[in-house]
C-alpha positions as CSV (number, residue, x, y, z in Angstrom):
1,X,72.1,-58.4,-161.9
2,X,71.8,-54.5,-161.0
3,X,68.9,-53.1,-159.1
4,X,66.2,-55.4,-159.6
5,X,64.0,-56.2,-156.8
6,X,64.0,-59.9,-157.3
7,X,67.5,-60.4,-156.7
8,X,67.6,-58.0,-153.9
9,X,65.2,-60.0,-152.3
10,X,67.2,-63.4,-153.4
11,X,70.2,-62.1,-151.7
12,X,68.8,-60.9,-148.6
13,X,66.8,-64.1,-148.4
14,X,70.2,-65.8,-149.1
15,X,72.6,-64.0,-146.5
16,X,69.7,-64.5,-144.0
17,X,69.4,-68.3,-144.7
18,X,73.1,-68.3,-144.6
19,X,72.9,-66.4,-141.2
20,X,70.5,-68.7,-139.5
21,X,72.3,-72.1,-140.6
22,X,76.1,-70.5,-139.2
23,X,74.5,-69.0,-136.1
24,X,74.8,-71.3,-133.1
25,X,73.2,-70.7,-129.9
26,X,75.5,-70.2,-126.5
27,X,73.5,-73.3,-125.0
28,X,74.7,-75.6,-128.6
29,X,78.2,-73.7,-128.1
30,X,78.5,-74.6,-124.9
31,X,77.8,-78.4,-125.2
32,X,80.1,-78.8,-128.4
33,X,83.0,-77.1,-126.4
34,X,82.7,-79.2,-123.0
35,X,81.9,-82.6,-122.8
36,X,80.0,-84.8,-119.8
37,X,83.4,-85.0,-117.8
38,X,84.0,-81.6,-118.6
39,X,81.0,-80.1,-117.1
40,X,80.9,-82.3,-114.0
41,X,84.3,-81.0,-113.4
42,X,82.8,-77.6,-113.8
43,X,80.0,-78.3,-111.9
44,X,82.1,-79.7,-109.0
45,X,85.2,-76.8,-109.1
46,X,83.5,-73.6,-111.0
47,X,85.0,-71.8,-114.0
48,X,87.2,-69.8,-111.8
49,X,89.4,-73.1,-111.1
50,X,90.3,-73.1,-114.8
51,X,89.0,-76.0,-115.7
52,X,86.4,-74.2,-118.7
53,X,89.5,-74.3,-120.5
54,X,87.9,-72.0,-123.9
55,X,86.7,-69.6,-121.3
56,X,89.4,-68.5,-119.0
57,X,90.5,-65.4,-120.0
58,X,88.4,-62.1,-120.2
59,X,89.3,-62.2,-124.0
60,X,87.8,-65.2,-124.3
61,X,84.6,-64.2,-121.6
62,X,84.1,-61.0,-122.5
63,X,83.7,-62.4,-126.7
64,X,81.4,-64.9,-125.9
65,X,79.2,-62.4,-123.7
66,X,78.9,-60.3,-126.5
67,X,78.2,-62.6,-128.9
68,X,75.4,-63.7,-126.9
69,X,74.1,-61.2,-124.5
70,X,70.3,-61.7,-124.4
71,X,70.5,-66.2,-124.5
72,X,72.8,-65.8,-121.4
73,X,71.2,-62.9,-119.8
74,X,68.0,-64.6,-120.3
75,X,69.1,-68.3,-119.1
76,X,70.3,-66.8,-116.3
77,X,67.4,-65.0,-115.2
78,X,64.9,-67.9,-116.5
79,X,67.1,-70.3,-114.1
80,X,67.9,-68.1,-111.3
81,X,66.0,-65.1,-111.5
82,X,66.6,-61.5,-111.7
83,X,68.1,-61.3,-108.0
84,X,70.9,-63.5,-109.5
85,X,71.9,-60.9,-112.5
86,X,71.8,-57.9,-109.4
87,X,74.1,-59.7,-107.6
88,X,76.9,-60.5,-110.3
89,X,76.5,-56.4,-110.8
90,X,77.4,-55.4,-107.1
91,X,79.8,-58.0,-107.1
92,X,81.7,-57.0,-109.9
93,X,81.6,-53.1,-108.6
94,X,81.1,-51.4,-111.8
95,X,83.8,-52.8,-113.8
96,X,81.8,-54.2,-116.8
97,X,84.4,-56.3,-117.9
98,X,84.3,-58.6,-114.8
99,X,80.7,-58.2,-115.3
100,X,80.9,-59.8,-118.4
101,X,83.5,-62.4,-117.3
102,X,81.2,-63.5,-114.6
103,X,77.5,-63.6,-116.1
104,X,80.0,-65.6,-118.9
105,X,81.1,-68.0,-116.0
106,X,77.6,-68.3,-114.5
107,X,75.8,-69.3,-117.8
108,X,78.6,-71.5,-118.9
109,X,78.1,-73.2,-114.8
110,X,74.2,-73.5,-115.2
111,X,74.3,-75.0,-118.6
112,X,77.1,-77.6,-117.0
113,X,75.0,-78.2,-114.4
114,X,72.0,-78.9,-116.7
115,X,74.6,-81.4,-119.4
116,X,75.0,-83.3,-116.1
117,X,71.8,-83.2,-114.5
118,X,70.4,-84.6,-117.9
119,X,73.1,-87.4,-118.4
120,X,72.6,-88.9,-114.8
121,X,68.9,-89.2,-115.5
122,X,69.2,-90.9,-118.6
123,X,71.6,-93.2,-116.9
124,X,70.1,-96.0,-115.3
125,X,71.5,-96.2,-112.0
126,X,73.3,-100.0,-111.7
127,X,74.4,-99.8,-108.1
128,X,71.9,-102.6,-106.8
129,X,71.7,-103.5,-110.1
130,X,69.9,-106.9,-110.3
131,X,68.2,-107.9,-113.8
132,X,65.1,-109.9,-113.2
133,X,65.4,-113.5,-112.2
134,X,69.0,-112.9,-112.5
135,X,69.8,-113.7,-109.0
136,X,67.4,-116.4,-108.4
137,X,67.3,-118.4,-104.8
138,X,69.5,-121.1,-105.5
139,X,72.2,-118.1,-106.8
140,X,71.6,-116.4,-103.3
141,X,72.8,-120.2,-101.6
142,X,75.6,-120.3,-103.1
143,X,77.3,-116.7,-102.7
């Protein structure tokens, strides 16, 4: 093997392949970890009722922050704006760990929000459900 350009190449072609094919995105993490019930019952309570259940802990916060700083920093401020990101600073006070914790929280909360969001649309809604000529006339007379 040695030194030879070609397989240099090869390899780094290789470990990137490799690299790109193991990488998953916070939104894809997100979605495999929590499913529809899951995030509506984020949506509804918030990660700081417990119920994000792979991301209660700053251990667990903290290490997905950092594996994905710039997707969650960037979802954040693509869904909620700049003013948003300002806010979890001051309210964390300087501590970057709560920092951390929280722009964690807040990403995992928007993406629940959008799981949900995009389940209930594709859903028809049934209450007043009535297929065509299902309930004809002579149906109505006799309920």
């Amino acid at each position: 093997m040695g030194s030879n350009p070609i397989w240099i190449v090869a390899l780094y072609v290789h470990t990137v392949h490799l690299l790109t094919i193991t990488m998953q995105s916070a939104f894809d993490t997100i979605i495999d970890t929590y499913d529809y019930e899951q995030c509506k019952e984020i949506v509804n309570h918030g990660c700081r009722s417990g119920v994000c259940s792979q991301h209660i802990y700053y251990g667990d916060t903290i290490g997905f922050f950092t594996k994905y700083p710039d997707e969650i920093t960037s979802f954040i401020k693509d869904n909620l704006g700049i003013e948003a990101i300002k806010d979890v600073i001051g309210d964390a006070d300087g501590n970057y760990d709560q920092w951390m914790n929280d722009m964690t929280w807040m990403f995992i909360e928007l993406v629940a929000m959008q799981v949900v969001d995009d389940y209930e649309d594709a859903v028809p809604d049934l209450d007043g459900y009535n297929p065509s000529r299902s309930m004809t006339e002579s149906r109505y007379a006799q309920v």
